[in-house]
KOLPALO-395849 format. One record per residue: z, x, y of N, C-alpha, C, O in turn; residue in one letter. Coordinates in steps of 0.05 Angstrom, whole numbers, plus 5000, padded with zeros to 4 digits. Atoms other than C-alpha are relative to their C-alpha. Layout:
! residues N
ZXYZXYZXYZXYa...
! end
This chain:
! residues 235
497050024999747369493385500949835023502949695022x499350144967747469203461499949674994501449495002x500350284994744368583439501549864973501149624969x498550185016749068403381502849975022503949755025x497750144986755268523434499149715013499549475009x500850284978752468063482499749754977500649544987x499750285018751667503417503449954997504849765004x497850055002758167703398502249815018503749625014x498350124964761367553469499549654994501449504989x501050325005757966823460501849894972503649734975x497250165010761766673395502250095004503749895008x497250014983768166993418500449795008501949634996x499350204985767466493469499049784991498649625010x500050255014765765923424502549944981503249714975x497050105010772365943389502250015021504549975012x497950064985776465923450499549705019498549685041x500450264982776665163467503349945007505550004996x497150234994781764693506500049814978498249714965x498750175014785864323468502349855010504449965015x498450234982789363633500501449764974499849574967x498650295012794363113452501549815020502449915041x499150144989797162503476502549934976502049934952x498750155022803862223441501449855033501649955055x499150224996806661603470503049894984503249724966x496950105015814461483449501749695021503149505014x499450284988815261003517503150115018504250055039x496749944990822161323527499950115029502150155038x499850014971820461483601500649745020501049765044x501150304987819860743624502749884991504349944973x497350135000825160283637498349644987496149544987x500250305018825859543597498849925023499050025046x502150264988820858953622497750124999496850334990x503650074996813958793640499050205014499450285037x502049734981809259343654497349865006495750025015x502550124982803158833676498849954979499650024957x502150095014797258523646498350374992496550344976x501349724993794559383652502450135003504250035017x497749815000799460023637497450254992495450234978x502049805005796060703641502250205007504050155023x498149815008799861333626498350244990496850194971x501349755010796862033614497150014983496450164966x502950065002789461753607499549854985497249874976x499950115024790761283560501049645020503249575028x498550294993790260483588500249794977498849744957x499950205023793159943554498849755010499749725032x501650274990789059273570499949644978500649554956x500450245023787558613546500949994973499850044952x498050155020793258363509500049734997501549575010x500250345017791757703476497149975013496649735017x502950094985785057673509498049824987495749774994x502350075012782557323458499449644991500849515008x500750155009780056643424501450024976502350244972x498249925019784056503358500849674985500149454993x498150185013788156043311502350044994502350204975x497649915005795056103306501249924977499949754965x498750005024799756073248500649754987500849724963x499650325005801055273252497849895001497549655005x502150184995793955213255499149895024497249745020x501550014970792255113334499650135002500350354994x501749784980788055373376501250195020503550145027x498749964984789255813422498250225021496250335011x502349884984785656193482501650215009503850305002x499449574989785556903526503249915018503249745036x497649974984792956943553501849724991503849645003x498250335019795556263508502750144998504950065007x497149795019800556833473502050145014504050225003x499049834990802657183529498050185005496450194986x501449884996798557683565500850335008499450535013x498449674986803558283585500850204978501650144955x498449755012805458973561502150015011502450045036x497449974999812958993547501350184987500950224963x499249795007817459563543503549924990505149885008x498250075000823359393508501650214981500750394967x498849845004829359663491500749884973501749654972x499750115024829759633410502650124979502750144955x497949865018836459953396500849864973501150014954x499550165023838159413342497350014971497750004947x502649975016831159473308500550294984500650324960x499849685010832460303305501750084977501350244958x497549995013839160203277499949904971501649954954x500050095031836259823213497350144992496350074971x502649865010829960253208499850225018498550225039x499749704981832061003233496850194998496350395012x502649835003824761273212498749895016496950045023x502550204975820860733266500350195020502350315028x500349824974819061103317502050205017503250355001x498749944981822961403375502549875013502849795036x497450184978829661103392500150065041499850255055x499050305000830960723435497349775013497049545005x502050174993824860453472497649984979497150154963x501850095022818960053433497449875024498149895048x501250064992812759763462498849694989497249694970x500550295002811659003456498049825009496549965023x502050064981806658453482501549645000503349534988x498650225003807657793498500149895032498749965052x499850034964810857413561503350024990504649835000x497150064998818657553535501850254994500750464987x497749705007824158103524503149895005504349725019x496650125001831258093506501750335027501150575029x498749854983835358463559501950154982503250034965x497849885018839759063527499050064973496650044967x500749825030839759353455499049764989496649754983x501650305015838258673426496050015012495050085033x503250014994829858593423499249774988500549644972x502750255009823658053412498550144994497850305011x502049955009818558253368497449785020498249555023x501550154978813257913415496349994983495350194974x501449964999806757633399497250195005496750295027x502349835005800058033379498749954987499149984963x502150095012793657783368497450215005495450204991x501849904998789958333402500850205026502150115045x499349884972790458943455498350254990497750324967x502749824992785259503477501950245008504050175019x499449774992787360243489496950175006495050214991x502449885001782360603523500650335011502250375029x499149744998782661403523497550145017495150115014x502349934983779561813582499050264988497150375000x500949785025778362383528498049874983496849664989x500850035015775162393469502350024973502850264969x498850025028779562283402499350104979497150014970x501450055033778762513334501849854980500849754960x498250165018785362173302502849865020504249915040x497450134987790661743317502149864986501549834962x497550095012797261443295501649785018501849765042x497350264990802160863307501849934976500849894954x497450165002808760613284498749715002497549705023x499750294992807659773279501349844984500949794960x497850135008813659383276498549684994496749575008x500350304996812758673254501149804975501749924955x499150265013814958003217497750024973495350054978x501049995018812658013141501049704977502949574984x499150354999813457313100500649855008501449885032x498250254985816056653112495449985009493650074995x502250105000809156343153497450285004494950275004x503249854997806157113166498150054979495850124982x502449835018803557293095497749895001496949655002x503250065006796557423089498050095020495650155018x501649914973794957603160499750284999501550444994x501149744999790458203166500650245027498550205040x499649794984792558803218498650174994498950324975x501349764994787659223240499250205023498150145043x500449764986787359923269496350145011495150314997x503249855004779260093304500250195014501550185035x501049764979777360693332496249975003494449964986x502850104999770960553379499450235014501050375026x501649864980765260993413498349835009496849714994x501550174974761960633466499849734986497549654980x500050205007763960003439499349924967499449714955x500849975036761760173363502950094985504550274992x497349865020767360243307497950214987495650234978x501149795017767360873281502050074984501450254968x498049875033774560943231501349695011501349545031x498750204994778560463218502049914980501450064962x496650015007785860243181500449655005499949505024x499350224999788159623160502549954970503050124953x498550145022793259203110500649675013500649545034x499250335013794958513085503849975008505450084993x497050154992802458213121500149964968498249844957x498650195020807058113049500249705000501349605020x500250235009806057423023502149934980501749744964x497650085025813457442979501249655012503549585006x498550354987815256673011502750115007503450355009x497349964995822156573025500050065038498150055054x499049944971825356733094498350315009497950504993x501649764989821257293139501950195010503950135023x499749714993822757983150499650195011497550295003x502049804983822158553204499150184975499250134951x501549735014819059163176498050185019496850105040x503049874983814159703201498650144984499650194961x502249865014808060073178499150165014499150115038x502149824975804160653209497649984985497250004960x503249985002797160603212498550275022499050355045x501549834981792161113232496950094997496050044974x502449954998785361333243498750265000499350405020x502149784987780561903240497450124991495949964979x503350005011774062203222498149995021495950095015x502150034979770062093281501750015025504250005027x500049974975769362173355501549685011500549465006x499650304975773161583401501050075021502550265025x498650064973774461363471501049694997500149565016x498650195001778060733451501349934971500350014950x498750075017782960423407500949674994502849585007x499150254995783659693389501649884971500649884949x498350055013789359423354499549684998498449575018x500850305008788658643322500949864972501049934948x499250195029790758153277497349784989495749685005x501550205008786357693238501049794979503249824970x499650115026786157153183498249734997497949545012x502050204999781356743155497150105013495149965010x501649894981776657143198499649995028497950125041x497949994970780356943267501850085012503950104998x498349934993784057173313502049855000501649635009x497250125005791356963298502950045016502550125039x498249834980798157143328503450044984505749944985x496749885012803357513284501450155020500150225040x498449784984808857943316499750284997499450384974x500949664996807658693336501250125027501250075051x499149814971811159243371499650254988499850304964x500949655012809260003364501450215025502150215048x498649744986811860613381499450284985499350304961x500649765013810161383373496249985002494950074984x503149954995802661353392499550245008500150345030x501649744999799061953378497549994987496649934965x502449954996792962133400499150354989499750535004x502149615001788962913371497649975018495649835013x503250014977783663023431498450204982499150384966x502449875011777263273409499950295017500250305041x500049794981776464073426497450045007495250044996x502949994982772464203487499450285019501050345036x500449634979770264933525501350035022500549915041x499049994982774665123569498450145025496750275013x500849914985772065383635499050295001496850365009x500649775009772266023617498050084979496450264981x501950005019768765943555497149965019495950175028x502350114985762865623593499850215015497650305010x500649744985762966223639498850214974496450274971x500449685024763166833576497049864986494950004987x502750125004757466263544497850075010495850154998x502449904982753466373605498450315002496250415001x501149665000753567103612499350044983497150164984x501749865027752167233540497649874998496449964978x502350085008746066823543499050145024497250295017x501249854980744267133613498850334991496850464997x500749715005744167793586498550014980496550174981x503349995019739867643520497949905022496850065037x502850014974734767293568498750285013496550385006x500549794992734567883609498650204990496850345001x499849745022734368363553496749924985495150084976x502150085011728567913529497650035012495450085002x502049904986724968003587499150275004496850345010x500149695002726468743585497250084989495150185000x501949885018722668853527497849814995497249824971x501050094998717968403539497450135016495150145007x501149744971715068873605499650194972497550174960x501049765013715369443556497949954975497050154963x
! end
């Protein structure tokens, strides 16, 4: 009877884990440039445009061509024609530009890295961006990586209706597996390209992990079978 409590005690304390989410709405932060690097509740944003590419007229274009900064802008006009996008009033942008006041710039996005000092199992975004006119066709995609490996991943095709272009947004999201990073990107043709992108409402589900306590009740209940093993071991 002794040595089922003592198992017991051990799963007890295998269903009591920590549990950590991240959401990201932005609405703490004032309009402009938060740097080439923004890090916020373990979560950095990095290498924006970092990349190699072709742009929409067909040039080339290199790491920081597009603009290289995370911009926090204020998208009251955006909100006001699409009340379901995210979080009024702030949005998250990239680029090198921002409109001062409720007026906004959808800003360049060819590519930007989130890296999470957790572990992930799903995630979500809001992404605003320009649909016809020269974007259709360009691919947006959502990866979730472990040590540099994709492991889920989320994508769609920019509308190709011609005619004059259009904001709009989409949420994309990820999950299924373990991540410590998140990388957001455009493609087409199988290059990096540079449509417009702004997001808002980033949420992260952290993976559950033993809380301290657990790891203590863990210990003792295996201390005490051991023990118990040795007990009757002598006898």
């Amino acid at each position: 009877m002794k040595k089922r409590t003592a198992f017991s005690c051990c799963l007890v304390a295998l269903g009591a884990m920590a549990h950590a989410d991240l959401f990201h709405d932005y609405e703490n932060l004032t309009e402009g440039f938060l740097g080439t690097t923004y890090s916020q509740d373990g979560l950095v944003y990095r290498d924006v445009n970092n990349v190699t590419g072709v742009d929409l007229d067909g040039n080339p274009f290199g790491p920081g061509d597009l603009g290289d900064q995370l911009v926090l802008e204020n998208a009251t006009f955006f909100y006001n024609d699409f009340p379901t996008y995210g979080s009024p009033i702030n949005s998250l942008t990239f680029g090198n530009a921002f409109v001062v006041g409720d007026n906004l710039s959808i800003g360049a996005l060819s590519s930007v890295f989130m890296d999470y000092a957790s572990l992930g199992i799903a995630a979500s975004l809001d992404l605003a961006f320009y649909e016809n006119g020269p974007w259709g066709g360009v691919e947006y995609r959502l990866e979730a990586l472990r040590n540099g490996n994709v492991v889920a991943s989320d994508s769609f095709l920019i509308a190709d209706g011609g005619g004059r272009d259009n904001a709009t947004f989409r949420t994309m999201s990820v999950s299924g597996a373990e991540f410590d990073s998140l990388h957001l990107f455009a493609i087409k043709n199988g290059e990096f390209t540079n449509p417009r992108g702004m997001i808002d409402n980033l949420s992260i589900t952290s993976a559950p992990v033993p809380e301290p306590a657990t790891i203590s009740a863990l210990g003792i209940g295996a201390l005490a079978l051991l023990r118990r093993r040795k007990k009757n071991a002598k006898n």
